[in-house]
C-alpha positions in Angstrom: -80.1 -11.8 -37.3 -79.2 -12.1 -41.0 -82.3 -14.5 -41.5 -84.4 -11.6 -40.2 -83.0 -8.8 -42.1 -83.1 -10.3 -45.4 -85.3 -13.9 -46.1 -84.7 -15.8 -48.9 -87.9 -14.0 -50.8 -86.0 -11.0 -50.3 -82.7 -12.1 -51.3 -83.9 -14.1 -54.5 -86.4 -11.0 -55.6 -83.7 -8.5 -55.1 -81.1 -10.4 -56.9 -83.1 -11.4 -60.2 -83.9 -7.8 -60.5 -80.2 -6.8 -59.9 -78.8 -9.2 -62.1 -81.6 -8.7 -65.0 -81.1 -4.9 -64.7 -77.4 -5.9 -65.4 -78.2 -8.2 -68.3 -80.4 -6.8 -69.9 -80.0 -2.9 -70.1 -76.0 -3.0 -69.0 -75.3 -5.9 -71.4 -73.2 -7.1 -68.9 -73.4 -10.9 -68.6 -70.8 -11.9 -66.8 -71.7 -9.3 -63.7 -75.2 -10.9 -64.2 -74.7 -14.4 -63.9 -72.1 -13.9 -60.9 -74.7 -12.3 -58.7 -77.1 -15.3 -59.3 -74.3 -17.8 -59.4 -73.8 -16.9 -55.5 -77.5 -17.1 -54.4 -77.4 -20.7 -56.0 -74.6 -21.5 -54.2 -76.5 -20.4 -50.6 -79.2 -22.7 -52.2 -77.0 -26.0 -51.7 -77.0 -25.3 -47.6 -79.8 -27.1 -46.1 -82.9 -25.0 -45.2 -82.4 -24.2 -41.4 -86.1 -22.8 -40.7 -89.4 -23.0 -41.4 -89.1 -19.9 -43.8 -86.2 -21.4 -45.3 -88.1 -24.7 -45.8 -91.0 -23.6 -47.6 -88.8 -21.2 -49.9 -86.7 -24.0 -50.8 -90.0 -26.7 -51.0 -91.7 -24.1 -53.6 -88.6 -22.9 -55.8 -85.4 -25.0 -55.5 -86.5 -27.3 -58.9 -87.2 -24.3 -60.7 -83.9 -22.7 -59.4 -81.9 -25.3 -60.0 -83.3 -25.9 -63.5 -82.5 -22.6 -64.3 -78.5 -22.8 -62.9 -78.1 -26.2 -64.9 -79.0 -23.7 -68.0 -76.4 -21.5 -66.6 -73.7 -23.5 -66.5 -74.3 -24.7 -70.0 -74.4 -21.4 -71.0 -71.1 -20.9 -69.4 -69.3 -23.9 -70.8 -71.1 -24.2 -74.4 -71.9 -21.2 -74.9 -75.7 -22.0 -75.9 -77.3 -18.9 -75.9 -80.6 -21.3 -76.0 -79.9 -22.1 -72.4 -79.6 -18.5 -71.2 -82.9 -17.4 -72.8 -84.3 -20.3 -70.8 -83.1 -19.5 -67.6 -83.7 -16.3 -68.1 -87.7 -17.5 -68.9 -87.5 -19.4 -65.3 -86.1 -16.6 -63.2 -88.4 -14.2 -64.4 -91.6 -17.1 -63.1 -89.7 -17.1 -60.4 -89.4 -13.3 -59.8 -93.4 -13.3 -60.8 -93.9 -15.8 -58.0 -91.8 -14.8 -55.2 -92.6 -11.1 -55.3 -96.6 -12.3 -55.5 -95.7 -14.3 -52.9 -94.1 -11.9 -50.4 -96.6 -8.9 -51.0 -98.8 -11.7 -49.1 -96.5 -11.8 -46.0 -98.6 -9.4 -43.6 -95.9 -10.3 -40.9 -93.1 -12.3 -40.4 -92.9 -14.8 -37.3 -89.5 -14.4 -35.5 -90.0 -18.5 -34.6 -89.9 -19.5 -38.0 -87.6 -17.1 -39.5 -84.9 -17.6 -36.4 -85.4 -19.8 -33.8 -81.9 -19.1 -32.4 -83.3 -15.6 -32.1 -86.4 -16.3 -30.9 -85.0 -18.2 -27.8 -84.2 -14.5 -26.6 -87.7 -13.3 -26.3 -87.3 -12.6 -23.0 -84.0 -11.7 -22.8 -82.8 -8.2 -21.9 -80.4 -6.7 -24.3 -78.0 -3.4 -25.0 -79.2 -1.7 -27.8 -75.9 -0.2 -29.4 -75.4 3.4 -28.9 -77.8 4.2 -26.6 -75.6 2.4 -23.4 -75.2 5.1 -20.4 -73.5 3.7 -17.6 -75.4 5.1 -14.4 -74.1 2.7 -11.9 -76.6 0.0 -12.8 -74.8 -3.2 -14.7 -77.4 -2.5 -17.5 -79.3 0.6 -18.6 -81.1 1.5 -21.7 -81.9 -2.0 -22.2 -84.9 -3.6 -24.3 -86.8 -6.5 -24.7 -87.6 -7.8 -28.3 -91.0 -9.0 -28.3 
């Protein structure tokens, strides 16, 4: 369900703005970086769906461009490098957020299959469970 509640678009838009929020009117490098550092690391899994595909097809080079300037930021020092990741995330931000303002809808098949397989499944929805004899009341089916 986590692939449903929060896509890769999501999670990469969100972040950027986070962490630039954090570098650039906080001053706060360090907090900045980490919060990108760990979406670069969730970059290095193989894509698992079709969403996850296409996110990494259109913005893992650019991504991972940018965290190679990172890391030499981190371990030189360069101050260069930072300003030019910084340049790439912020395309990136542009791109992704212009990209998902397009998404009308999302498709449950593509963004989790595993989830997806339960289309017609019945299930409890938590906190609404009255036991009235039956084995299963109050239940729903995601469509």
């Amino acid at each position: 369900m986590n692939r449903c509640a929060l896509c890769l678009h999501e999670q990469w838009s969100e972040s950027i703005e986070e962490s630039a929020k954090l570098f650039f009117q906080s001053k706060d490098i360090k907090s900045s970086i980490k919060i990108l550092s760990e979406l670069h690391e969730k970059m290095e899994n193989p894509p698992k769906t079709i969403n996850e595909i296409h996110f990494h097809q259109s913005y893992r080079s650019e991504l991972r461009e940018a965290n190679k300037l990172l890391k030499d930021y981190l371990e030189n020092e360069n101050i260069t490098s930072l300003k030019e990741a910084w340049d790439i995330y912020h395309s990136c931000f542009k791109s992704i957020s212009k990209d998902f303002a397009n998404i009308e809808y999302l498709d449950l098949q593509c963004i989790s299959p595993d989830l997806f397989k339960f289309h017609e499944s019945e299930i409890e929805i938590p906190g609404i469970y009255q036991n009235m004899g039956n084995e299963f009341s109050n239940s729903a089916s995601p469509k």
